[in-house]
C-alpha positions in Angstrom: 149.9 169.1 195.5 151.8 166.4 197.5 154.8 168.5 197.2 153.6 172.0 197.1 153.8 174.5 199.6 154.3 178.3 200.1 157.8 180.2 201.5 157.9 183.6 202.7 160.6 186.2 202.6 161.5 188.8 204.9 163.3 191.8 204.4 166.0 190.6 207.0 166.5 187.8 210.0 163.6 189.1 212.3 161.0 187.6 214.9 158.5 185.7 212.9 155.3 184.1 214.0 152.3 182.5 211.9 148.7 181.3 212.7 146.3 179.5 210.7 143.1 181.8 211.0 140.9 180.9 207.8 143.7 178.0 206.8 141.5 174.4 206.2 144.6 172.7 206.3 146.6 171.3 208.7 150.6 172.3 207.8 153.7 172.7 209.2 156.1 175.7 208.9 159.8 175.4 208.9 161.4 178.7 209.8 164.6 179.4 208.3 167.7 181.7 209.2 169.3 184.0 206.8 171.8 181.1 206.1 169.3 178.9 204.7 169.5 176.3 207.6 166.3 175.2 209.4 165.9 177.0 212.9 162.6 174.8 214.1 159.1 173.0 212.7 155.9 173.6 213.9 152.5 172.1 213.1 149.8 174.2 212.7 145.9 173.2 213.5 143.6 174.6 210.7 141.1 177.6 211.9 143.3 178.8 214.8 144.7 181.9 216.1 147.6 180.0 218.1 150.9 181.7 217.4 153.5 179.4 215.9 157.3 181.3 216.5 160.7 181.3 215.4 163.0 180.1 217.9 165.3 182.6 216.4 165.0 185.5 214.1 164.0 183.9 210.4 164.9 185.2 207.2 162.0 183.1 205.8 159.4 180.8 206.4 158.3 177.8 204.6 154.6 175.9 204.7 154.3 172.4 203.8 151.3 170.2 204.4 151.3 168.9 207.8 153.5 165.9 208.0 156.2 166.3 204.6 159.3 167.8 206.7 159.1 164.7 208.7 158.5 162.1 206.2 161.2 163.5 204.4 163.7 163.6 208.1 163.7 167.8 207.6 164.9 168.4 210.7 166.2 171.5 212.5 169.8 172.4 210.8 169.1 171.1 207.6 170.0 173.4 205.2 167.3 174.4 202.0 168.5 175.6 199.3 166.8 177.4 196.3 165.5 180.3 198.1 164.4 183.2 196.5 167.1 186.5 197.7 
């Protein structure tokens, strides 16, 4: 759906990095610190192995169709709340 999308949740704040192999989507990942703020956004091209990081350690990480942090103005620091613990 328009506003679907899938988080992920670490054990603790560590190095993350996704990729899109055998994804036919195009998203974006936010990747969030331990304090539910917004460390960066990345797009992601469907079918690739490219590594998409963490600028920081990430307590979880949060796929949205390509395009719905922006349209929304999600930026880096904005803070999510709702998280699973």
């Amino acid at each position: 759906g328009q506003n679907e999308g899938m988080v992920f949740r670490f054990p603790a704040p560590r190095p993350v990095c996704m990729w899109m192999k055998n994804t036919l989507l195009p998203l974006s990942v936010a990747f969030i610190g331990d304090d539910g703020r917004i460390i960066n956004i990345e797009d992601m091209k469907p079918q690739t192995e490219d590594a998409h990081c963490g600028k920081k350690p990430a307590r979880y990480a949060l796929e949205m169709r390509q395009g719905w942090f922006r349209e929304r103005n999600v930026r880096p620091g904005t803070s999510v709340s709702g998280l699973p613990k």
